[in-house]
C-alpha positions in Angstrom: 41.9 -18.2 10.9 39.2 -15.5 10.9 36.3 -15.1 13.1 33.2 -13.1 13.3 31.9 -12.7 16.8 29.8 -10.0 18.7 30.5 -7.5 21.8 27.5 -5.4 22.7 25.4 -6.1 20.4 27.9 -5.5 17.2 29.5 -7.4 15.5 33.9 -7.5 14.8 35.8 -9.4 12.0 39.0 -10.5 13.6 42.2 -12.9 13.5 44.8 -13.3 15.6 47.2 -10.3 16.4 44.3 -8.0 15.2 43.6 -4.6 17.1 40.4 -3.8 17.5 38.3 -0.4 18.9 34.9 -1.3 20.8 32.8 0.3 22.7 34.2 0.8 26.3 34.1 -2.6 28.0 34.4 -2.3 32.1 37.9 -3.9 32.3 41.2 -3.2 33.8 44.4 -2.6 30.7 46.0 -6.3 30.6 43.4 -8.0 31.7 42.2 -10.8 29.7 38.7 -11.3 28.4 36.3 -14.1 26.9 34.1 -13.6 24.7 31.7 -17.1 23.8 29.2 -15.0 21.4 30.8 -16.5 18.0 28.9 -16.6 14.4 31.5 -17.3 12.4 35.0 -19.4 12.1 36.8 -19.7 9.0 40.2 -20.5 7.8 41.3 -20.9 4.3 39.6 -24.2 3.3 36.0 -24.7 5.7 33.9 -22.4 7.5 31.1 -23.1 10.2 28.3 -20.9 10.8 26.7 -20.8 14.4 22.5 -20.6 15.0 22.8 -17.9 16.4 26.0 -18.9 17.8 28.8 -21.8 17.9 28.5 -23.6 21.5 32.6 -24.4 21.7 34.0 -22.0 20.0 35.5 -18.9 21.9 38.1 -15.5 21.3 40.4 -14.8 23.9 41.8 -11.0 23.7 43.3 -8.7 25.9 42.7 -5.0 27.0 45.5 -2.7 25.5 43.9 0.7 26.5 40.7 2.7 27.3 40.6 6.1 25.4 37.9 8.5 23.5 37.2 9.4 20.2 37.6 12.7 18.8 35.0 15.3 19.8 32.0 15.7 17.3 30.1 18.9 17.4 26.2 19.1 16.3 24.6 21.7 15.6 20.7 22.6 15.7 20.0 25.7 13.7 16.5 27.4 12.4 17.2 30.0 10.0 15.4 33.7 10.8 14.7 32.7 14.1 17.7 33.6 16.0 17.6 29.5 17.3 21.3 28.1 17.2 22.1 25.4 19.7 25.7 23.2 19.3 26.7 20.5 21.4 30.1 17.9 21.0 30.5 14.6 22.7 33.6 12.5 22.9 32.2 8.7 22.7 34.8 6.3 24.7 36.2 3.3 23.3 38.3 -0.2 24.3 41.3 -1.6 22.2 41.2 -4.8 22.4 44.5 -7.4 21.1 43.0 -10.6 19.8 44.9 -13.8 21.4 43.5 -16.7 20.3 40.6 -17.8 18.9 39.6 -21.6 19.6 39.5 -24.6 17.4 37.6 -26.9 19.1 35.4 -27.9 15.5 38.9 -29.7 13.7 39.0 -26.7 11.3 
């Protein structure tokens, strides 16, 4: 069973047992989250599509850790003009550890 669904305005592809980076959620590790913003369910044979979302259908996932991304440096530069300005930022991410994900529609 696969399922499309949506956590901060972006949108995951996941099945059970599935790890999966997001953007850093405000949870505690092992706590476990809800999330009720579904587009998509599918298994093998039938797949229902949500406008804009299906009302039953829900993914239930846990918080494995809270870490950041490698540093990326930018860099401003204008040739001749003696202008060079760099800059790195770390963004922070959540992995989450898909559960469950509902059947309530007899798929």
């Amino acid at each position: 069973m696969k399922a499309v669904f949506i956590i901060k305005n972006k949108q995951y592809l996941a099945k059970i047992g599935d790890l999966i980076n997001t953007e850093k959620l405000d949870y505690k590790i092992g706590e476990k989250v809800t999330f009720k913003e579904v587009i998509i369910l599918s298994n093998n044979k039938n797949i229902k599509i949500g406008k804009p979302y299906l009302k039953k259908e829900f993914i239930t996932a846990s918080i494995q850790s809270q870490n950041k991304n490698k540093k990326i440096h930018m860099i401003k530069f204008n040739r001749r003009k003696h202008y060079k300005k760099t800059q790195g930022h770390r963004q922070k991410y959540t992995t989450i550890k898909i559960i469950n994900i509902s059947n309530n529609l007899g798929i």
